[in-house]
C-alpha positions as CSV (number, residue, x, y, z in Angstrom):
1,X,0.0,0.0,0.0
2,X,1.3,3.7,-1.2
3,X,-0.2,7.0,0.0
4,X,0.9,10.6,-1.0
5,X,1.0,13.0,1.3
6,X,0.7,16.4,-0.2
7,X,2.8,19.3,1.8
8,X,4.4,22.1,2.0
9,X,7.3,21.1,4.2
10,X,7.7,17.6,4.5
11,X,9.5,18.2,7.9
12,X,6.8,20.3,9.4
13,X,5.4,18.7,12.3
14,X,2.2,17.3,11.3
15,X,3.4,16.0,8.0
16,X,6.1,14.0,10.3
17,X,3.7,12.7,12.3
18,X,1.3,11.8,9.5
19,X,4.7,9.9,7.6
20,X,5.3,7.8,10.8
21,X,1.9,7.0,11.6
22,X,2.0,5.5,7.5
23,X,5.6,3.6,8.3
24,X,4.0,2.3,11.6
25,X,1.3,0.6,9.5
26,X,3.7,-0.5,7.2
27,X,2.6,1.7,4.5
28,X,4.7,3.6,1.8
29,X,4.7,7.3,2.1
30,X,5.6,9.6,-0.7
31,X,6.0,12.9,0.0
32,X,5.3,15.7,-2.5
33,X,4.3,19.4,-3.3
34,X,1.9,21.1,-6.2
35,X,5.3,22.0,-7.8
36,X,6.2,17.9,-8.1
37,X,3.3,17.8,-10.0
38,X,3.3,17.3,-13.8
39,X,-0.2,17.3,-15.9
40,X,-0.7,15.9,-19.0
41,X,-4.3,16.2,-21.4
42,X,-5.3,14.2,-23.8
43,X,-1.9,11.5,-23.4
44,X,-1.2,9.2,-20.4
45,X,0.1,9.5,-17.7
46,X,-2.4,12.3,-16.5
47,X,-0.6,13.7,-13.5
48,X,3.1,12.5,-12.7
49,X,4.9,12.9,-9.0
50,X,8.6,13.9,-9.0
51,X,8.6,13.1,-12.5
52,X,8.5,9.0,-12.4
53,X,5.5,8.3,-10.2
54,X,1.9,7.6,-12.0
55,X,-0.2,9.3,-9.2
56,X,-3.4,7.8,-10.1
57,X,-2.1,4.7,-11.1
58,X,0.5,4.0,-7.8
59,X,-1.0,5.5,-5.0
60,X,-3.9,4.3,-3.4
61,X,-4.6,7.5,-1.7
62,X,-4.1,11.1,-0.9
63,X,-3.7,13.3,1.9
64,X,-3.5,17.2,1.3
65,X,-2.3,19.3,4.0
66,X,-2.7,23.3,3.7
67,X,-2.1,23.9,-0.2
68,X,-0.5,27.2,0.7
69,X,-0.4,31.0,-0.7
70,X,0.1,31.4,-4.1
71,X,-1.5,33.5,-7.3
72,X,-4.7,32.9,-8.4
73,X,-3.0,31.2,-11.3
74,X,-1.6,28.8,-9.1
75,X,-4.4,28.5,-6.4
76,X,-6.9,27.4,-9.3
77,X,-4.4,25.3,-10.4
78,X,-3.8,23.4,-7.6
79,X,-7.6,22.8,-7.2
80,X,-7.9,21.4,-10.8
81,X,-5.1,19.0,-10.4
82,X,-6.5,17.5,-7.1
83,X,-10.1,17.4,-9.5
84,X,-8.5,15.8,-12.2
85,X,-7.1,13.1,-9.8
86,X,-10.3,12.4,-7.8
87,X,-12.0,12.4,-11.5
88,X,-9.8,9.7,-12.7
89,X,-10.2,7.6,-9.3
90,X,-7.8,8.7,-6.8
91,X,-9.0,9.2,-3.6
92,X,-8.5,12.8,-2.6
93,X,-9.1,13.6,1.3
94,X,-10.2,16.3,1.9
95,X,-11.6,16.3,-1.5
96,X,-11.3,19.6,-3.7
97,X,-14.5,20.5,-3.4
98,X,-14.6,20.3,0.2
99,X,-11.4,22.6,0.2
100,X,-12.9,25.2,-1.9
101,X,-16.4,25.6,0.2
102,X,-14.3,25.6,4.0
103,X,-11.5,28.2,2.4
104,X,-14.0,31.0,1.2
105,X,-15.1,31.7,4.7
106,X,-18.4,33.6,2.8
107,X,-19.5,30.4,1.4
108,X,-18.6,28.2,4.2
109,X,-21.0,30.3,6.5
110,X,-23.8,31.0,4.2
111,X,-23.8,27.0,3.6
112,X,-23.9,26.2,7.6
113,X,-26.6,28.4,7.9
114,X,-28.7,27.4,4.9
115,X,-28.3,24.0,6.9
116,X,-29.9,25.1,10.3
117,X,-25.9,25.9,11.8
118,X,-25.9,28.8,14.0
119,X,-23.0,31.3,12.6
120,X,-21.7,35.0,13.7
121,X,-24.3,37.4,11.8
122,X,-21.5,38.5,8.5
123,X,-21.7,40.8,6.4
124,X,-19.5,41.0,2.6
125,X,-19.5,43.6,0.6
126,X,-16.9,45.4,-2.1
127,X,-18.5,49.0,-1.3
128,X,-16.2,50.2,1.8
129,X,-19.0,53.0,2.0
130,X,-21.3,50.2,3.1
131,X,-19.3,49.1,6.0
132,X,-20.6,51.6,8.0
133,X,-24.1,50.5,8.0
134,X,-22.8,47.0,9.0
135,X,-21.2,48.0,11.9
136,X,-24.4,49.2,12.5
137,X,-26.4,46.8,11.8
138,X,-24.0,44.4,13.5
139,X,-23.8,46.0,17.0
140,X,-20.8,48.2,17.0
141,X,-18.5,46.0,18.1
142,X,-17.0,44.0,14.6
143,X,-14.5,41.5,13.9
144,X,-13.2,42.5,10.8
145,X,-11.2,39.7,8.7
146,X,-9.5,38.8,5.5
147,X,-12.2,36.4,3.4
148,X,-9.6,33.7,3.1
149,X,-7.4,33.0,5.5
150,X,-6.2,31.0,8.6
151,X,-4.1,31.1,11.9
152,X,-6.2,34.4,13.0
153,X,-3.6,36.9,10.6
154,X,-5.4,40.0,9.6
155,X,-8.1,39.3,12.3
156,X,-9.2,42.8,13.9
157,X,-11.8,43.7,16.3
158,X,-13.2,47.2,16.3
159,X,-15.8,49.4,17.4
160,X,-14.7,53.0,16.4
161,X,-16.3,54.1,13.3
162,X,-13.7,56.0,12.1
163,X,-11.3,53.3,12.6
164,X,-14.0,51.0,10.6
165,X,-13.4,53.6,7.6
166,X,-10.4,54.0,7.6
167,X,-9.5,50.1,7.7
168,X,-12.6,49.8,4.8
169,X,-11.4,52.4,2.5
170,X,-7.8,51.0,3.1
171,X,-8.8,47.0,1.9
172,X,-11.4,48.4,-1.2
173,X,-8.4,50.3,-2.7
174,X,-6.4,47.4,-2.8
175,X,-9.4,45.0,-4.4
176,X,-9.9,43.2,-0.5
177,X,-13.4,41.9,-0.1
178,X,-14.3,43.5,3.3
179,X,-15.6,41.0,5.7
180,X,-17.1,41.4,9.2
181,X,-18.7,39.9,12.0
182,X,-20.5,40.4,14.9
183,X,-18.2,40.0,18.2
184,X,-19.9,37.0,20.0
185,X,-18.8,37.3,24.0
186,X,-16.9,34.1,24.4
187,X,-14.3,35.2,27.1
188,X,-10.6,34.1,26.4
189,X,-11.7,30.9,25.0
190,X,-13.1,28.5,21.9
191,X,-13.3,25.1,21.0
192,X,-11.5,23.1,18.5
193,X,-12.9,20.1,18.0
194,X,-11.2,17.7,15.5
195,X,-13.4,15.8,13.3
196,X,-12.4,12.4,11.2
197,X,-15.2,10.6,9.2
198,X,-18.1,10.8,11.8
199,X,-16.3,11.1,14.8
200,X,-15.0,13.8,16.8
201,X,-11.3,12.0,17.8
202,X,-10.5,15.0,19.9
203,X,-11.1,18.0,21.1
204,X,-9.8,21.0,23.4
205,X,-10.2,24.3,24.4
206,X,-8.3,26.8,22.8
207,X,-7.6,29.5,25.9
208,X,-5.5,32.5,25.5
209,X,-5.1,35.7,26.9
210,X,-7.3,38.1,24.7
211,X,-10.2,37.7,22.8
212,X,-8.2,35.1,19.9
213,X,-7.8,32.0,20.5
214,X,-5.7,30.7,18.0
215,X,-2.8,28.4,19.1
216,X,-0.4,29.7,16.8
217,X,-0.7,33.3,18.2
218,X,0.3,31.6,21.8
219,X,-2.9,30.5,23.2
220,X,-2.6,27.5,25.5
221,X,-4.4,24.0,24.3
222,X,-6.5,22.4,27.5
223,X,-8.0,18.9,26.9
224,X,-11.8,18.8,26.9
225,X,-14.4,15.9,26.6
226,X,-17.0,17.7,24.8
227,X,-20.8,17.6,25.3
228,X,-23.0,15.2,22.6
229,X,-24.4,18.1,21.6
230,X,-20.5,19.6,20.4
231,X,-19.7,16.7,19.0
232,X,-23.0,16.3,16.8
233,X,-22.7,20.0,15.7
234,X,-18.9,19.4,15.0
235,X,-19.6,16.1,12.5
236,X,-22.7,18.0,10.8
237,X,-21.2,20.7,10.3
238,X,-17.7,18.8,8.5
239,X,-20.4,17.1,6.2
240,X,-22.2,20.1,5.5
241,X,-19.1,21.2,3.5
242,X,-18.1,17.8,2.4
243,X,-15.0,17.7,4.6
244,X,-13.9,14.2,5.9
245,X,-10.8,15.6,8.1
246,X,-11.9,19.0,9.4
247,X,-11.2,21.2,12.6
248,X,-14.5,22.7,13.8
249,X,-14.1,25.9,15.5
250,X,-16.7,26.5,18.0
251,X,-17.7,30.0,20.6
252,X,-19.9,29.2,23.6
253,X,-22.0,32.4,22.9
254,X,-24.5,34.0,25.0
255,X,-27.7,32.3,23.0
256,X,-25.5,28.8,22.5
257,X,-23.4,27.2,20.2
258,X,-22.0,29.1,17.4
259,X,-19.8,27.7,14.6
260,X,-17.2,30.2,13.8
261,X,-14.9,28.3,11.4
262,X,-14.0,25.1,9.5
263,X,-10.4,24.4,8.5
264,X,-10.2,21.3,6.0
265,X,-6.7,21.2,6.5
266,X,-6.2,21.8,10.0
267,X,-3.2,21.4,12.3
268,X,-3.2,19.6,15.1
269,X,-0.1,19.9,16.9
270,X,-1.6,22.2,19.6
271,X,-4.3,19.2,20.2
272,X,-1.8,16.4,20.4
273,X,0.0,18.5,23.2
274,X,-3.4,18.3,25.1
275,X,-4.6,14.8,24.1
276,X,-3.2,11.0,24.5
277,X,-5.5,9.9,21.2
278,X,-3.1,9.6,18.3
279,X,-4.3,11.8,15.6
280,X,-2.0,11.4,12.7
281,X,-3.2,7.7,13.7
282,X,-6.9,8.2,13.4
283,X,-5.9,10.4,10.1
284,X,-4.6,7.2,9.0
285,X,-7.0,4.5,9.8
286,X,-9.9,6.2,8.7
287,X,-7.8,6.9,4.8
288,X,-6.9,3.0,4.8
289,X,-10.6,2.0,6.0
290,X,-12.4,4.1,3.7
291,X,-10.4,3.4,0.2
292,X,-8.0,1.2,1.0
293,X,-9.6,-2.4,1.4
């Protein structure tokens, strides 16, 4: 048995972990990037790995990890390529499509919602003019974020007007769709919850010393058993968007449960830190069970 693991950095620390959770299982990794790729149309073979390897024809599956920045040249790209594979029978987790609807954070959230999810009220719009009514209409108090993104970079919150205009007229100049939120009271605190197949494998609290909670900006990862009613909103909320491997960001809000986020490719060293339950392992497992029998 061969899977491909699809990364950045082969060394980064999930990717490692991932690799030797494949050699414990006596599975053959092979690591690549978008830039080992090489497509073919209309003559065989479609997509070749590092030049020599017949990705739909010798690996039995894949696992993308985050596909990084790049153009939009590239970024579409990348997307067709892991199409074209899943077209021609390669099992591509999380598939493409899945990717694409968790990335845009507009169409993530309008698709929990159209499916009964409770999501921060949002507001998109090009018109930086218009901004000002949203703050409005959102309370005053806004986070204001980039539309695709991750690790909590470019995150703001504000609730001076001015500073709201100036921050608008600032991202329309420069083509930024302007994205904002209502702040949801959640304390120092959120929930990651870590969701494989139909399971939540683990989950913690993400507690830091502001308002963001992201562990790469140094908030601290405390293990948490979460409630039947997190882990049900957690798996729904993965198939919603088609992801099989997703991390389900979650605020306790005044009025309940509030999905904030979805990362298809999410990290997970913070939660290993906070958890005995192999992840890379479950990663794994649930790959080989699903399309490797």
């Amino acid at each position: 048995m061969r899977l491909g693991l699809l990364t950045r950095n082969p060394r980064a620390w999930c990717s490692q972990k991932i690799v030797e959770a494949m050699e414990a299982r006596k599975i053959q990794p092979l690591c690549f990037s978008f830039s080992d790729l090489y497509a073919r149309i209309a003559y065989r073979p479609v997509i070749t790995i590092h030049g020599t390897v017949d990705a739909v024809r010798e690996l039995d599956a894949v696992i993308v990890r985050p596909i990084g920045r790049g153009s939009l040249d590239e970024v579409i790209f990348r997307l067709d390529a892991l199409h074209r594979m899943e077209r021609q029978g390669l099992p591509v987790i999380n598939p493409p499509s899945a990717i694409e609807k968790a990335v845009d954070k507009y169409r993530a959230l309008t698709l929990l919602e159209e499916n009964g999810i409770q999501v921060p009220r949002t507001v998109a719009t090009e018109n930086d003019r218009l901004t000002m009514v949203a703050s409005q209409e959102l309370g005053g108090d806004v986070v204001m974020k980039p539309i695709f993104g991750a690790r909590g970079m470019g995150i703001t919150r504000v609730s001076d007007a001015e500073i709201i205009g100036r921050i608008s007229r600032t991202l329309a100049f420069h083509h930024h769709v302007l994205y904002l939120q209502e702040f949801i009271p959640h304390g120092t605190r959120d929930i990651r919850a870590f969701v494989v197949g139909e399971n939540v494998v683990a989950a913690m609290y993400r507690v830091g010393t502001t308002w963001k909670t992201n562990v790469s900006q140094g908030a601290d990862a405390v293990p948490l058993t979460p409630a039947a009613e997190v882990e049900e909103l957690a798996v729904h909320a993965a198939k919603v968007l088609g992801c099989e491997v997703a991390g389900v960001d979650i605020l306790e809000g005044p009025d309940g449960y509030v999905v904030n986020e979805i990362n298809s490719q999410p990290g997970f060293h913070g939660l290993q830190s906070s958890t005995q339950i192999d992840v890379a392992g479950a990663i794994v497992d649930y790959v080989v069970d699903q399309y490797c029998r």
